[in-house]
N, C-alpha and C positions, 0 to 999 in steps of 0.2 A: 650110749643107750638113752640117757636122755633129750638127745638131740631127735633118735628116733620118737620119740614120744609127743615131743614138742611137736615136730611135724603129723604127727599123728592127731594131735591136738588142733593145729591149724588147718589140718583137711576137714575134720569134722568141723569146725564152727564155717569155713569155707562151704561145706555140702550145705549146712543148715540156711545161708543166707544163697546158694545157689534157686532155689523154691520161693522164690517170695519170702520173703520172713516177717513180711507187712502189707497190709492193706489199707488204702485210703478211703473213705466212708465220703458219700456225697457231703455230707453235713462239715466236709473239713476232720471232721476226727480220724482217727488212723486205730486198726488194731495188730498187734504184736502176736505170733504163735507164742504159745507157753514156752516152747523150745527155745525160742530166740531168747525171751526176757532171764530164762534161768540163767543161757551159756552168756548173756550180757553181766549177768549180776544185776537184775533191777532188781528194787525191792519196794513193795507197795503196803502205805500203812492207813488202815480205813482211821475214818474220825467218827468214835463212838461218842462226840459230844456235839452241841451246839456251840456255833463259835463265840468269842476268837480261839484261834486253836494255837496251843504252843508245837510247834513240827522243828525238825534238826537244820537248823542253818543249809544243808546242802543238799538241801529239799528245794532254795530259792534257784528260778532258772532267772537269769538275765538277759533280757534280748533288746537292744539300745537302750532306751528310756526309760524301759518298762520292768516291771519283778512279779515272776506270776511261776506257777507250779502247776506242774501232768498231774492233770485227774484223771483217774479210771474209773469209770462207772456202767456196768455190766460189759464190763470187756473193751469199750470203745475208752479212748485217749485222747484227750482237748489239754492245752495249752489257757493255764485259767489264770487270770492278771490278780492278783493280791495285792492288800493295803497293810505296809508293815507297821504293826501297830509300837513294835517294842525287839529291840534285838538284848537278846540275854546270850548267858555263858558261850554255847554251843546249838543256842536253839533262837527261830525267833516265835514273837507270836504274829500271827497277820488273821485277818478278815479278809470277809468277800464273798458278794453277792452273788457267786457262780458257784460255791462253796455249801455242803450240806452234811449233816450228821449222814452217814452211811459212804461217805463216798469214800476212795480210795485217793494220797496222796504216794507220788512217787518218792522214798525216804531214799536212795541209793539207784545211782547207774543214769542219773537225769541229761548228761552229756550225752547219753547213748541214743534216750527218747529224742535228743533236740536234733540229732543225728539224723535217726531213723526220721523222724517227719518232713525235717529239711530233703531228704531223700525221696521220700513219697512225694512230696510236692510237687518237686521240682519236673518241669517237664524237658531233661536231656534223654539222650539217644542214651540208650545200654549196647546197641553194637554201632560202632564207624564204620565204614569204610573207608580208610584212609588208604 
């Protein structure tokens, strides 16, 4: 029974990425259906202050050289490069002049978003003929 489930489980997040589950925005940003970020587990925490902001450690994305965290701001999704000021227990704190009281940082599922946009980007074929 729960093997049935599971598969029932994977058809549904399967249908849900069959639709588009993203859109790429001229400007480089990308947006996610609601759909998709709930069945990823993303989790999105606005910053109700001016910075520097203390956010959870696994909020930082790492992409070669660089350390920078998914904003969302009215829905669209950018790839924003942060200045780590200070790494504490489980959090750090960083700045960043792309960074603004209101904005939404991604606190949970940030492998998914680096996913998802590496995917939008990318310009491969979705059918072969091989």
């Amino acid at each position: 029974m729960k093997y049935f489930i599971s598969v029932l489980l994977m058809m549904s997040v399967a249908h849900s990425y069959a639709d588009s589950a993203g859109v790429l925005n001229e400007d480089g940003s990308f947006r996610l259906k609601d759909e998709s970020i709930k069945t990823l587990g993303i989790d999105f925490s606005k910053l109700s202050s001016v910075g520097p902001w203390s956010i959870p450690l696994e909020s930082i994305v790492k992409i070669k050289f660089t350390k920078g965290v998914y904003r969302r701001y009215e829905g669209a999704i950018t790839f924003v490069l942060v200045n780590i000021i200070k790494y504490e227990k489980d959090r750090v704190l960083v700045s960043s002049p792309d960074l603004e009281q209101g904005d939404e940082v991604a606190i949970k599922g940030t492998s998914y978003l680096r996913l998802a946009e590496a995917d939008l980007k990318s310009d491969t074929v979705d059918n072969c003929s091989h």
